[in-house]
ROBA-876334 format. One record per residue: y, x, z of N, C-alpha, C, O in turn. Coordinates in steps of 0.1 Angstrom, whole numbers, padded with zeros to 4 digits, always signed. Last residue first. Example, Ala and Ser with C-alpha at 12.3 -4.5 7.8 and 13.67 -1.06 7.14 Angstrom:
! residues 2
-0022+0128+0071-0011+0137+0071+0000+0129+0079+0011+0134+0080-0057+0132+0078-0045+0123+0078-0033+0132+0078-0033+0142+0085
This chain:
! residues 88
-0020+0099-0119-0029+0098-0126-0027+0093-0143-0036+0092-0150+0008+0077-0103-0002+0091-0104-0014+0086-0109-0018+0074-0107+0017+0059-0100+0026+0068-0105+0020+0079-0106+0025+0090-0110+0014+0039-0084+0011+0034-0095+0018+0052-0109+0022+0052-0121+0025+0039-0056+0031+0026-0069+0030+0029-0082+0038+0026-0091+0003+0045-0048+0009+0034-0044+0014+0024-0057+0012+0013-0063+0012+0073-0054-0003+0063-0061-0002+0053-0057-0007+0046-0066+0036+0078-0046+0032+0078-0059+0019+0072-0063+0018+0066-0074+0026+0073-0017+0035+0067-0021+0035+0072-0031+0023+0073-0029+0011+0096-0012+0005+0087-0012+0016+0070-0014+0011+0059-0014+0024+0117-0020+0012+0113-0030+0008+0100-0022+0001+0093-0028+0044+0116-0001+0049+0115-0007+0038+0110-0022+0042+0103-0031+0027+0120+0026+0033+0112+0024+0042+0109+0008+0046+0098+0007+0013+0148+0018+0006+0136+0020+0013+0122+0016+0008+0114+0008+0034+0161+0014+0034+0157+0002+0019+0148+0004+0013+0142-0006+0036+0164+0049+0049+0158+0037+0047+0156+0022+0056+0150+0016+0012+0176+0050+0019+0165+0057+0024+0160+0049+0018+0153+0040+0021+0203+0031+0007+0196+0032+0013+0180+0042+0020+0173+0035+0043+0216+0047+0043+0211+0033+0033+0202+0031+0038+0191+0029+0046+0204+0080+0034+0214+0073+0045+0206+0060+0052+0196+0061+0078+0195+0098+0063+0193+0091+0061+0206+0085+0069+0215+0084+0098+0216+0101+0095+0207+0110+0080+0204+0109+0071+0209+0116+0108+0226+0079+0094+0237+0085+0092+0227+0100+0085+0231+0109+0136+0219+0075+0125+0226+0069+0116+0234+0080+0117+0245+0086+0146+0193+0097+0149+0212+0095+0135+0211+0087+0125+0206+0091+0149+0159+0079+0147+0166+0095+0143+0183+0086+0139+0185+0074+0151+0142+0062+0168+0147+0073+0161+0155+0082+0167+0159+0092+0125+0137+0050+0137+0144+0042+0150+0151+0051+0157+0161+0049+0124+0116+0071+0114+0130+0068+0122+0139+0060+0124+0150+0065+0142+0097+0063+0141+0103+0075+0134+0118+0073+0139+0129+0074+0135+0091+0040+0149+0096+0042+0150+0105+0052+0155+0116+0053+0106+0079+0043+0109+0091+0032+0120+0097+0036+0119+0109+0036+0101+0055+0063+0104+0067+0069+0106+0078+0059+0107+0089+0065+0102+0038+0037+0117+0036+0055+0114+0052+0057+0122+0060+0053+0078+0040+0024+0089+0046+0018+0103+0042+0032+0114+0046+0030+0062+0036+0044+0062+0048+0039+0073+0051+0033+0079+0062+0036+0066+0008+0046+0068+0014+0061+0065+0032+0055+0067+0040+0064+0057-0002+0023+0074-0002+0028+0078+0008+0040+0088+0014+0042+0028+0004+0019+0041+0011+0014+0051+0010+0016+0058+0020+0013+0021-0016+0043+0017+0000+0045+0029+0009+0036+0035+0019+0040+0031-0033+0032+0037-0038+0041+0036-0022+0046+0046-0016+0050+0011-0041+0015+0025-0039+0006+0038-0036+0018+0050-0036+0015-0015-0034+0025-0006-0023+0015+0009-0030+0013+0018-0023+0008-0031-0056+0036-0013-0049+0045-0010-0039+0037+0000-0034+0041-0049-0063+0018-0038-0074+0026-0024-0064+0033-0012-0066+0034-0065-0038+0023-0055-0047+0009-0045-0057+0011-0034-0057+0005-0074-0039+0050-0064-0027+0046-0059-0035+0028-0047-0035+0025-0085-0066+0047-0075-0064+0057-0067-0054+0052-0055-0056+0048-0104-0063+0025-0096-0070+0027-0085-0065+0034-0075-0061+0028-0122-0045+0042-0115-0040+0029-0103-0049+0025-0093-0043+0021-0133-0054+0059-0126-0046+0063-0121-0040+0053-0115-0029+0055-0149-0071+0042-0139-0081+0051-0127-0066+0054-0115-0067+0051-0162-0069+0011-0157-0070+0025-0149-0072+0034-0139-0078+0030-0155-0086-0012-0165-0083-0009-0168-0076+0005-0179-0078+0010-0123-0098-0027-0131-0086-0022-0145-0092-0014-0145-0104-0011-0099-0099-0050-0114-0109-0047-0116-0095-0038-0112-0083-0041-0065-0103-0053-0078-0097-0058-0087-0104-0044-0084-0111-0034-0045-0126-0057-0039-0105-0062-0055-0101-0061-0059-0095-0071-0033-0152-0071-0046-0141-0066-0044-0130-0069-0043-0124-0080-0001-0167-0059-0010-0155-0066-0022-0148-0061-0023-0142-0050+0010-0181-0037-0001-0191-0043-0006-0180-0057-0015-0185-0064+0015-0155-0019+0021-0168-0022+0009-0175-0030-0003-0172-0027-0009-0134-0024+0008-0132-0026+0012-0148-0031+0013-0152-0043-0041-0132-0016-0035-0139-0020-0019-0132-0013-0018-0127-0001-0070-0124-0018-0063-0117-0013-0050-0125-0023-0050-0124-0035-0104-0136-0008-0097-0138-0020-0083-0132-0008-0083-0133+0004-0138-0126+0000-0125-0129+0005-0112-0129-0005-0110-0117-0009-0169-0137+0000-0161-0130+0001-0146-0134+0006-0144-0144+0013-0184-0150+0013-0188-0141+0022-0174-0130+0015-0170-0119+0020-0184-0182+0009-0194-0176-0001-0197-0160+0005-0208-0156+0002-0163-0189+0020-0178-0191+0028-0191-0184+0019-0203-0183+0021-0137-0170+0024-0144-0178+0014-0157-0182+0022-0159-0176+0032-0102-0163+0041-0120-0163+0042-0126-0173+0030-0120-0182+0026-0073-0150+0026-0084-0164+0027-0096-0160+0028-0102-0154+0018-0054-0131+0034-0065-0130+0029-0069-0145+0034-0069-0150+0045-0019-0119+0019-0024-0130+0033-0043-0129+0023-0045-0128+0011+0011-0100+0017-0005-0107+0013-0014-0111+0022-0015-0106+0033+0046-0109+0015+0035-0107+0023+0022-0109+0018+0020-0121+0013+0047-0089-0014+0043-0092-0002+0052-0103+0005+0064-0104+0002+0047-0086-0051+0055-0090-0037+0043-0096-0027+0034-0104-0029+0028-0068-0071+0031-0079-0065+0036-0084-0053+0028-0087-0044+0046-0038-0079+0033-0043-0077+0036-0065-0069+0046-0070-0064+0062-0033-0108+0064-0037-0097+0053-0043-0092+0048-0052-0099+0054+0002-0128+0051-0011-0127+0054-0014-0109+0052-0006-0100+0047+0028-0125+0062+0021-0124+0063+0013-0125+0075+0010-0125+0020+0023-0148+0027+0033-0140+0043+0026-0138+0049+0020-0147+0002-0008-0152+0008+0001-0153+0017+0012-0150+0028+0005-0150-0023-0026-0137-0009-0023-0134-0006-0010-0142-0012+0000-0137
């Protein structure tokens, strides 16, 4: 994926394999193969983990300076740039 690139529409849904891994599927798209299970799951809900980052950005933005740490708030904001691909 390249920077500012649209990542693959959610919902992502994981199919069990019997082979032990787990294919991470967007509609009938293979978005990726994993090898753990509890890796899966957190891959399976990023697209649903970034939406729910970028709902609360306006909010966090409306509330008095010095509500949050700086550190907090550019937690949320680096971790929505790597998200979508926008850092590094």
């Amino acid at each position: 994926m390249t920077p500012n690139s649209e990542h693959t529409p959610g919902p992502w849904r994981i199919v069990f394999r019997t082979d032990g891994l787990d294919n991470i599927y967007a509609g009938n798209t293979d978005v990726a193969l994993c090898v753990r299970h509890k890796d899966s799951a957190l891959i399976a809900a990023a697209p649903r983990l970034l939406a729910a980052l970028e709902l609360v950005k306006p909010y966090i933005r409306s509330f008095p300076e010095g509500l949050f740490r700086d550190s907090e708030v550019k937690q949320v904001w680096d971790a929505i740039a790597e998200a979508r691909g926008e850092v590094g």
